[in-house]
C-alpha positions in Angstrom: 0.0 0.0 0.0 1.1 3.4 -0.6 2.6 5.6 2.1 1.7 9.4 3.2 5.5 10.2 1.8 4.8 8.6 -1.1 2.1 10.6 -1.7 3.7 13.7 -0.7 6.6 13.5 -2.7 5.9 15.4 -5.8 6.6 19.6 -5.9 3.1 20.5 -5.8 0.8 21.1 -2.8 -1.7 18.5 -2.2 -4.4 18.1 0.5 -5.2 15.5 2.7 -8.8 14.8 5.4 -9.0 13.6 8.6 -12.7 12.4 9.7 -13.5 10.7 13.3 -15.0 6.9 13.6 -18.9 6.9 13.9 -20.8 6.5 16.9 -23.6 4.8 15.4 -25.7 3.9 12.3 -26.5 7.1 10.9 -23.0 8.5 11.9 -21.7 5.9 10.1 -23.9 6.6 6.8 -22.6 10.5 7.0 -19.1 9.1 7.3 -19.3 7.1 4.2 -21.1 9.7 2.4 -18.0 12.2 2.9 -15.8 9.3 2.6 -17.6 8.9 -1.1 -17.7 12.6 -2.0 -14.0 13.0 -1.6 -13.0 10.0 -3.1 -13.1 11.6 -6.2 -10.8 14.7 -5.4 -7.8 11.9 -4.7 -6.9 13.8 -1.3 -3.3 12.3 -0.8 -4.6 10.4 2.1 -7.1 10.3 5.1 -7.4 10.0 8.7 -9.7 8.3 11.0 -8.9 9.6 15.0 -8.9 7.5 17.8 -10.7 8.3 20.5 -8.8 9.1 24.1 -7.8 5.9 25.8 -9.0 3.7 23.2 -12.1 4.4 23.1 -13.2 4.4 19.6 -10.5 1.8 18.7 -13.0 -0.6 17.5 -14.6 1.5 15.1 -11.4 3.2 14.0 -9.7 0.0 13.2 -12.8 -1.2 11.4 -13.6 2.1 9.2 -9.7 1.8 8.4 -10.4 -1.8 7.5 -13.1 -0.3 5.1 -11.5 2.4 3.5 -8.3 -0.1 2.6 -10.6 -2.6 0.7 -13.5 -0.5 -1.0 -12.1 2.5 -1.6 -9.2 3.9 -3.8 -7.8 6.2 -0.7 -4.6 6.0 1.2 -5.7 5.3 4.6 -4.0 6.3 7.9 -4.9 5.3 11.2 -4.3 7.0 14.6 -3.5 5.3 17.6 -2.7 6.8 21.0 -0.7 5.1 24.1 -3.1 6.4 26.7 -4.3 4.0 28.7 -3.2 0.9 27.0 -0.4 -1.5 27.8 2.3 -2.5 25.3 0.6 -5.6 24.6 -2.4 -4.3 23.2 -1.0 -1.8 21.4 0.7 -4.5 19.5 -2.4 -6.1 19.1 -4.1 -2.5 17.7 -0.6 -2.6 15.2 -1.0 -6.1 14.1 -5.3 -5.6 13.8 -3.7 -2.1 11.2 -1.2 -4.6 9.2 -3.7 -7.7 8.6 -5.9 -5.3 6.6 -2.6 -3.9 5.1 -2.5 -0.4 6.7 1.1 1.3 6.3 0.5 4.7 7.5 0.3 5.3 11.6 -0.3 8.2 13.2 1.5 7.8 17.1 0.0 9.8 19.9 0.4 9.9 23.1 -2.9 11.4 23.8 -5.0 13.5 26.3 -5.9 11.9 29.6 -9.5 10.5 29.4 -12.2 13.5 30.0 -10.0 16.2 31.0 -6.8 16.8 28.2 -5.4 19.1 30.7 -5.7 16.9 33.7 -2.3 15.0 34.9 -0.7 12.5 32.7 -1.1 8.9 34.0 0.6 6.3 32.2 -0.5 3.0 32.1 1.8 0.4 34.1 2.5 -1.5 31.8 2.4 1.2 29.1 4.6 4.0 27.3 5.0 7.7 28.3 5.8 9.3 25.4 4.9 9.3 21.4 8.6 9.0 20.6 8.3 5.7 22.2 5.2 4.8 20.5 6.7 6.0 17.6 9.7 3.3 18.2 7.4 0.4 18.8 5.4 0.8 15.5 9.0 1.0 13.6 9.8 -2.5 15.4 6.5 -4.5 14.1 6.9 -3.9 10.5 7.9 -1.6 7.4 4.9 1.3 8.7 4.9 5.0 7.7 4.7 6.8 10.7 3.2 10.1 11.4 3.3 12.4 15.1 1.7 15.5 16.0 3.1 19.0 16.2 2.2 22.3 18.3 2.9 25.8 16.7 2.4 27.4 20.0 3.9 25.0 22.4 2.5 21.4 24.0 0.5 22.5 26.5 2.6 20.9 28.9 6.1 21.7 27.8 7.6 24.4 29.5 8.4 26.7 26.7 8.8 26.2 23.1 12.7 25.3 22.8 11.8 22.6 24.9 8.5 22.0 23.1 10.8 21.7 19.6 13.7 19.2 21.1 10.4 17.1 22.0 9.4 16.8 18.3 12.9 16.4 17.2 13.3 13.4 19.3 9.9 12.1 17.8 11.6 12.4 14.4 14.9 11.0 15.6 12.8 8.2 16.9 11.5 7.0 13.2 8.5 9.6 12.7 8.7 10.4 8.8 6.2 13.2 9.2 4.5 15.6 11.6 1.0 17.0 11.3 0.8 20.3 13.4 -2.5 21.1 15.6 -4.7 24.0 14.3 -3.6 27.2 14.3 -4.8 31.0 13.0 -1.9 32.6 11.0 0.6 31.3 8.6 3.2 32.8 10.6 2.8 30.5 13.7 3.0 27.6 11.3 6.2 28.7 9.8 7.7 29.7 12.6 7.8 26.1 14.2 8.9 25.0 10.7 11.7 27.2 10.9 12.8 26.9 14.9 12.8 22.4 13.9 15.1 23.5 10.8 16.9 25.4 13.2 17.2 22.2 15.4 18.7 20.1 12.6 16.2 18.4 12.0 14.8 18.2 7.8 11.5 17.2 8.7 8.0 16.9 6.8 5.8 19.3 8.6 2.1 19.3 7.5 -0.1 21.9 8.7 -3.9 21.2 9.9 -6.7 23.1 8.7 -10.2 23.8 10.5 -12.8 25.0 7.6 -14.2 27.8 9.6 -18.0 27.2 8.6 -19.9 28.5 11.7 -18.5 29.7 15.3 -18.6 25.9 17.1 -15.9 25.6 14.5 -13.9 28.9 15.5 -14.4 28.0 19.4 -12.8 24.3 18.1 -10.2 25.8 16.5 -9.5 27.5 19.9 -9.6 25.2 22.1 -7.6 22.4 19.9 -4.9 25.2 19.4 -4.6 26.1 23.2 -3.9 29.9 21.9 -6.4 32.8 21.8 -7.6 33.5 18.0 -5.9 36.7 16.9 -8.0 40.2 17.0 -8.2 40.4 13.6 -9.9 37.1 13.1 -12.6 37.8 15.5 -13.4 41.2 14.2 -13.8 39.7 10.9 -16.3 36.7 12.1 -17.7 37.8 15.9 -20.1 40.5 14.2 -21.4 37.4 11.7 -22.1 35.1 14.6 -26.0 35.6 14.3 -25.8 35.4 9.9 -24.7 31.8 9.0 -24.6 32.5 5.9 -22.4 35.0 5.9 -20.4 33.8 8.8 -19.7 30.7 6.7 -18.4 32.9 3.9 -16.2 35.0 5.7 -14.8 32.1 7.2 -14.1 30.2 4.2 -12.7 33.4 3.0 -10.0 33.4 5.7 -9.0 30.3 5.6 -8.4 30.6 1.6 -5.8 33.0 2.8 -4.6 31.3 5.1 -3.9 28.2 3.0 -2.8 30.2 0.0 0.0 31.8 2.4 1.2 28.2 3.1 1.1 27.4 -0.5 3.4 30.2 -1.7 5.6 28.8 1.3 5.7 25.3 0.0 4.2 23.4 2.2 4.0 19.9 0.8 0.2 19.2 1.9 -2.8 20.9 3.6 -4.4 18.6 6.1 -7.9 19.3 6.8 -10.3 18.6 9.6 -13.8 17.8 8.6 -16.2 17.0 11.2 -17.0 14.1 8.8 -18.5 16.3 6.3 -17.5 17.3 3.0 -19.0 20.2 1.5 -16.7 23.0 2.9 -13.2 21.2 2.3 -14.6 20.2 -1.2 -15.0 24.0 -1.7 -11.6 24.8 -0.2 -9.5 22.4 -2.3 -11.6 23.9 -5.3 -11.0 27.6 -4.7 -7.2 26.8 -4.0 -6.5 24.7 -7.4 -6.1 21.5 -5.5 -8.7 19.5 -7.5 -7.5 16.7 -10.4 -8.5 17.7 -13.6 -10.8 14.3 -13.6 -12.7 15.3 -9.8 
């Protein structure tokens, strides 16, 4: 199966999804609906999250399963050390291989129902992502992916430190790194430049939120753990009461935004769909990220 740096290897920007397992039936039917809808806009590859301590690891691994045998997409598949033990993280590994699944995404994760609260690791677990990262390398020829944090993890004590966290990541085995959401194109770069700084010549993606009404905005806030610029709020705060034009205004910004990180070179836009398809179907259209065949 092809990998996520397969796909990114070519000199163009390309775009990737990332969409969360269903909680039941009809969740499931608007998953595959999406899933179907963007199939046809050959995203480099897509996601499917895994919920804190496991669990939604059952219907992670099995919409992964799905999306490697019926569809044409590259499928990569989270997985997070919180609160399981070695052994059944290999187990979660082996259940990725047997349906041949090359791309991993290693987390550590939030704690369970607080992602600020204190960070208890299983005892017969892992503490980190670099040592996740290291125990996907050992069980077979995987593509692995880690997270990034343009403002700082929330619990490293200041970004230097922050950065010699996620260079240890890649010094681990990690091959790529998608960074969580942030507002201007500036905080993505910067991090890009302070890892370059570092040594390090890593694959940094950034990760997109389609701004599309204000749960999405106060998301984007919360996710980034940094307060939304000024300017962005004067632009969508007055619209909060106007959908429809809240939903434009926010597409418009984040059009800038990812046309910013374009004329940088990023090598892929990773967006964040809520497990619908309308808005990054719009956004990969508007930024010229569409096959000629979609």
């Amino acid at each position: 199966m092809t990998t996520v740096v397969d796909r990114l290897r070519g000199d163009a920007t390309v775009f990737s999804v990332e969409f969360f397992p269903p909680r039941d039936a009809a969740d499931e039917e608007i998953l595959w609906r999406s899933i179907r809808e963007l199939e046809p806009y050959d995203p480099a590859y897509m996601s499917i999250t895994y919920g804190a301590g496991g669990s939604s690891r059952d219907g992670t691994v099995r919409s992964i399963a799905r999306v490697a045998t019926e569809t044409t997409l590259v499928p990569m598949a989270h997985l997070t050390a919180v609160g399981h033990s070695v052994a059944e993280l290999r187990h979660v590994i082996g259940s990725y291989a047997a349906v041949g699944v090359r791309n991993i995404l290693a987390l550590r994760g939030d704690p369970p129902g607080d992602p600020y609260g204190e960070w208890v690791p299983h005892p017969n677990g892992l503490n980190y992502a670099e040592e996740l990262v290291e125990l996907v390398r050992s069980l077979g020829d995987f593509c692995v992916g880690v997270s990034a944090f343009p403002y700082g993890h929330p619990r490293s004590a200041d970004l230097d430190t922050d950065t010699l966290h996620l260079v240890r990541k890649f010094r681990a085995g990690a091959d790529f790194a998608i960074a969580q959401l942030f507002f201007e194109p500036e905080d993505f770069l910067r991090l890009r430049d302070r890892v370059a700084a570092a040594g390090c010549e890593a694959l940094l993606i950034p990760g997109i939120m389609p701004l599309t009404t204000p749960r999405t905005l106060r998301k984007t806030i919360e996710l980034s753990g940094a307060s939304a610029p000024s300017a962005l709020l004067n632009r969508l705060e007055p619209l909060t009461d106007d959908p429809k034009a809240f939903r434009a205004e926010g597409l418009d910004a984040v059009t800038e935004l990812c046309e910013r990180l374009i004329a940088e070179g990023v090598p892929d836009l990773h967006f964040y769909t809520f497990n619908r398809s309308k808005a990054t179907r719009e956004l990969v259209s508007r930024l010229g990220l569409v096959p000629a065949r979609a």
